[in-house]
N, C-alpha and C positions, 0 to 999 in steps of 0.2 A: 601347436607348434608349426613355424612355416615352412614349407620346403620348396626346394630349388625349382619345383616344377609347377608350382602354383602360380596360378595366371596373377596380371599385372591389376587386375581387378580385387583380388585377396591378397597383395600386398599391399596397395594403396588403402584399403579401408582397415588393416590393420597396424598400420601407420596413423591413419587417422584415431584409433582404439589409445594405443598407446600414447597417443599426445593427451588425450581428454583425460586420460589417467593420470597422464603428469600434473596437467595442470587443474584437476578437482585436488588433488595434494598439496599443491603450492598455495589455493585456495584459502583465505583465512587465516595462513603462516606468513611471521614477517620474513624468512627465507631460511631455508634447508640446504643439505648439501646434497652432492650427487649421492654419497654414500646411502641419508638419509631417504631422499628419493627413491631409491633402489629399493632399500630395504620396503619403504612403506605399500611400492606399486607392485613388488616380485618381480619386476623386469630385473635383466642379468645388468651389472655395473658397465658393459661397454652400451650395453641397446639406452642404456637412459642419458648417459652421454649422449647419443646422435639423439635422442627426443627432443632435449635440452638443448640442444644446438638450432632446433629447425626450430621447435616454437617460441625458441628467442629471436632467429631471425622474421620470424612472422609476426613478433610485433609483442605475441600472448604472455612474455617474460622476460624479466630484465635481471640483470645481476644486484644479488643486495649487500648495502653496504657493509661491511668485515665488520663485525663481532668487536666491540671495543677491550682492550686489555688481552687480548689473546698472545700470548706468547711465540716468536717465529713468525713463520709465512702460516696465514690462517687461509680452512680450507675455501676455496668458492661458494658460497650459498646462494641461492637462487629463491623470485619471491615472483607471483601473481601480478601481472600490470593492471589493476583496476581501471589505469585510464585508455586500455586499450580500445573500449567499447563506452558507447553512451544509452544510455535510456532516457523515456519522456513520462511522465505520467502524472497527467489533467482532474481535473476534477470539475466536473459541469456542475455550479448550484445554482440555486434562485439567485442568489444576492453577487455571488463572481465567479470567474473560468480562474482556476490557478491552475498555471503548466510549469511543470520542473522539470530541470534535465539534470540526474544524478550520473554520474561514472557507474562502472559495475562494484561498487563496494559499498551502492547508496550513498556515497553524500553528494549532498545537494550541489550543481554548481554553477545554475543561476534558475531563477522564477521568475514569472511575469502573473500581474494578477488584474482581469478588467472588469471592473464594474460593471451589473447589469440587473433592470429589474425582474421581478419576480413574476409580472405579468406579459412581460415578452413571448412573441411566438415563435415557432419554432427557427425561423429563416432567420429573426434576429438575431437568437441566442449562438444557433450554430456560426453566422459570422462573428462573435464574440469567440466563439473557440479559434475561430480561425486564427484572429489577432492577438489570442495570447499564447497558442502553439510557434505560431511565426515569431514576437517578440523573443518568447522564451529560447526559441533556436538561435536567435541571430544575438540574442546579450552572450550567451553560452560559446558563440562562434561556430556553429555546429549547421553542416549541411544537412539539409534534411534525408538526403539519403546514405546520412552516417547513423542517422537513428537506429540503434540494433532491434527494438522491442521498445513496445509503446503498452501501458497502463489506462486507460479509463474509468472514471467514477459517474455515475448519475445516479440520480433516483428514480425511483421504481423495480419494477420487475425484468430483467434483461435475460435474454434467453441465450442461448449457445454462441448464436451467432454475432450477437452484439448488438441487437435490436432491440427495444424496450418494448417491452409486449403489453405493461400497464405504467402508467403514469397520474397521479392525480394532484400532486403538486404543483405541474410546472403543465402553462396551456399548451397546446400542441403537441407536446410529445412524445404521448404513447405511438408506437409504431416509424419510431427516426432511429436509423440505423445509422448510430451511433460510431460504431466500428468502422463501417465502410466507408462514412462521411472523412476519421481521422485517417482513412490510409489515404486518400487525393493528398494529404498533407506531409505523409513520415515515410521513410521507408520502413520496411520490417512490418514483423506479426502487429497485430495492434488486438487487445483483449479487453474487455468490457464489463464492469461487477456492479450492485448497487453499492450506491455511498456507502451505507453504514457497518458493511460489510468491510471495504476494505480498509475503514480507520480502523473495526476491530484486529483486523491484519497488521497492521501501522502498530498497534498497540504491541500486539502479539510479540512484531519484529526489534520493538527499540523502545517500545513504552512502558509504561508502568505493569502491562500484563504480560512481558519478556520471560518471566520466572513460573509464569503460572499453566498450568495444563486445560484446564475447563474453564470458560471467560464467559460473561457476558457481558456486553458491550453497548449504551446507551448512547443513541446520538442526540443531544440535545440542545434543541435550540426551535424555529419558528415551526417546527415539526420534532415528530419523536421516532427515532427508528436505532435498528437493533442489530448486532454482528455477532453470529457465535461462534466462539473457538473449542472447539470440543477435540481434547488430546493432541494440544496443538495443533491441530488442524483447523482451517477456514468451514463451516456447516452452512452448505447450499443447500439441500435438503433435493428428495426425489423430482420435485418442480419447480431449482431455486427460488421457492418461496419462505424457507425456512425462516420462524423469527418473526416472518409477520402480522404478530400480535396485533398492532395495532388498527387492521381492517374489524376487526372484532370490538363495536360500540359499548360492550360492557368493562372492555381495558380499560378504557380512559383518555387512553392517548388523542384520541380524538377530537379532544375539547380541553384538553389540557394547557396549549398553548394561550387559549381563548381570556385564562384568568390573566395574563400577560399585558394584553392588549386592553382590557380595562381596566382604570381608574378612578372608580367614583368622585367627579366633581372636579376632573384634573382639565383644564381646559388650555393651549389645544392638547390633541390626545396625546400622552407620554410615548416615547421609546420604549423597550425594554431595558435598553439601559438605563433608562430614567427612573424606572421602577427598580432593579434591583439595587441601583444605587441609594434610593430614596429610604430601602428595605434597610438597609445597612447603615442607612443614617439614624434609624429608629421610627422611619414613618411608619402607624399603624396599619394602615391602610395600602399599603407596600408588600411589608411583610403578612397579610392576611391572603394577598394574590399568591406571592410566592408559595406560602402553605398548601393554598389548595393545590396551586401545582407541581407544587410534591407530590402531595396526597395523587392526584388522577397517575401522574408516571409510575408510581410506587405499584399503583393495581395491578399493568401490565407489568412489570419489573419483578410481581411478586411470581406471579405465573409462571413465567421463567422461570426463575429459582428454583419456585416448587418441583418443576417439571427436569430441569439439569443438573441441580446442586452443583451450582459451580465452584471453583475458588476462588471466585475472584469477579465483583461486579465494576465495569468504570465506566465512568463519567463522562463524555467529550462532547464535540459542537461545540459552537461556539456558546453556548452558557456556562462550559463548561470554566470559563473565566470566573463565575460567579459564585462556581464551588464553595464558598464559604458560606451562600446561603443554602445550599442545596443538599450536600452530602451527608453531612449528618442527619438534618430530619430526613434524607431518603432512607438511612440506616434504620431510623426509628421506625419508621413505618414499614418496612420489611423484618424488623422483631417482631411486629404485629400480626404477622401472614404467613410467614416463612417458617418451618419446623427448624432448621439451622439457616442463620442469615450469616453469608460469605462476606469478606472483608468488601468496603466499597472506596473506592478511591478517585481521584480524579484524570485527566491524562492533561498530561503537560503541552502538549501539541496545541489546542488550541483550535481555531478553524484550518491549520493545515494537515490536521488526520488523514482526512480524505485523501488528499494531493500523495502525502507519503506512501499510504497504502498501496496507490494506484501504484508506483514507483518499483514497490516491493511485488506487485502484481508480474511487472514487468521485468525485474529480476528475477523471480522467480522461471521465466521463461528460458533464460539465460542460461537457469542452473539446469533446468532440462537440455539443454541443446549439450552443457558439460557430463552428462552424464548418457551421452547417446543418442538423445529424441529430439527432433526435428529440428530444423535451421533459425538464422538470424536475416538478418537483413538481406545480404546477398552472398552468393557463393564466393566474392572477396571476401567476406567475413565468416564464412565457413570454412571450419577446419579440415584443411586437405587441398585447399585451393586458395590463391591468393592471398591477400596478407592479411591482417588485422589495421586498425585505426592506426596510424602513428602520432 
């Protein structure tokens, strides 16, 4: 409780308390009244009046629209401004940089995506992030020191700080900090995951494994890597290496893409999409690649299972387009290995997993900041000082 003699220091951070309280409640809701408010934060009905005053004029709440059909003068309700704030969040792969800028409520509100190949070095690819972080800010209209919180994806091993400590995919990249490269570019935190880590996050938040508690999550396409969500939670593991079956040459994964890329007698050498198309059309010799590379991803796929029983295995990367050759015989061949095999499904996202995850990476930051722990972009955009986005 405050009292009259409490310095101007323990007023202003419990000003600052009581607004976050307000607005993790509005959070989610299409708009509440002050009664509602009251009751749900235990502030007294005059204190959430003056809350709801200040953090609407700071930008953080807006009035919402009257309740249709209500009889008389209906009460005030009050809702969350999603677009008070923006996030950014990229995703570095072999084949493109895709940068999205969402509102705080995740949806998307513009992307930029630039071609790049897979044998680039490091100086190249990073100025590829450059140019599609900047397009994506300037389609969006968004200075970059409106950025609240920035998301990153790449492959490999990335450590605390945002640096890729291993890399074998992509030339040069073990050791490019990552993180430190995207803040010259945003304002705000900027936070760093492997790819297949945070499509399973993407999944988690809005995909096909929204329902589910224990996931595993296959990223598939010109490599194979893995995201798990254990009790809805993202699993980093003691040396965010968690999941990385696939350095282990008796998984499979290692040579699994390999059946992909050849085509007995196909000259010049097929696409993948050549091949699964070919699969689908009833070429033998299509669908014999494809098997096996089931078969190698199933190995590793199965090990998982064995070891998390999850509810729920899915699909993504971009093969995951191809789902209708793949998903079923994966199911069979984890009947094969598995003591109970979990449903397996596909994710609808497609190759923007990645991108979303990062997204929800960087939302996720956001909910920290509403719930007490550390800052946003700049003390404009910290609660207690200055205003919000308008």
């Amino acid at each position: 409780m405050v009292t009259e003699d409490q310095g101007a220091g323990d007023l202003s951070r419990l000003r600052r308390l009581n607004a976050l309280a307000v607005i993790r409640t509005l959070r989610g809701e299409s708009g509440l009244t002050l009664t509602e408010i009251s009751r749900r934060t235990g502030l007294s009905r005059a204190s959430t009046e003056d809350v709801v005053r200040e953090v609407t004029e700071r930008g953080w709440v807006a009035e919402a629209e009257p309740t249709a059909g209500t009889v008389g003068r209906p009460a005030r309700r009050f809702r969350f401004r999603e677009d008070a704030g923006r996030v950014l969040g990229v995703d570095i792969g072999g084949h493109k940089i895709l940068a999205l800028v969402a509102d705080l409520d995740g949806t998307i509100l513009h992307g930029d995506r630039v071609s790049v190949d897979p044998a680039m070095g490091r100086v190249e690819r990073l100025a590829a992030v450059d140019r599609a972080i900047r397009s994506a800010l300037a389609g969006a209209s968004l200075p970059a020191a409106e950025v609240w919180a920035s998301g990153v994806a790449t492959t490999g091993l990335v450590d605390d700080t945002g640096r890729v400590t291993l890399s074998e995919a992509l030339p040069e990249w073990t050791g490019v900090e990552v993180a430190a490269h995207v803040r010259r570019l945003v304002a705000g935190p900027v936070f760093v995951e492997n790819d297949s880590r945070l499509a399973a996050l993407a999944e988690s938040w809005r995909g096909v494994a929204r329902h589910a508690r224990d996931v595993v999550f296959l990223l598939a396409g010109l490599r194979t890597g893995t995201g798990l969500i254990i009790d809805r939670k993202l699993h980093r593991g003691f040396g965010n290496a968690a999941g990385e079956i696939g350095a282990l040459p008796a998984a499979g994964w290692i040579r699994a893409q390999e059946h992909l890329r050849s085509w007995p007698g196909s000259l010049p050498p097929p696409t993948v999409e050549d091949i699964f198309l070919a699969a689908r059309g009833g070429d033998r010799k299509a669908a014999a690649a494809v098997r096996r590379y089931v078969r190698d991803i199933a190995t590793g796929a199965s090990a998982l299972v064995l070891a998390l029983d999850p509810e729920l295995v899915v699909v993504g990367g971009g093969f995951s387009r191809s789902a209708d050759l793949i998903v079923d015989p994966l199911r069979r061949e984890l009947d094969r290995w598995c003591i109970r095999t979990p449903e397996v499904r596909a994710s609808a996202f497609g190759d923007e997993g990645v991108a979303l995850g990062a997204v929800r990476l960087a939302l996720d930051h956001v909910d920290q900041v509403l719930h007490g722990r550390g800052e946003l972009a700049s003390p404009g955009h910290f609660l207690g000082g200055g205003t919000a986005r308008d």
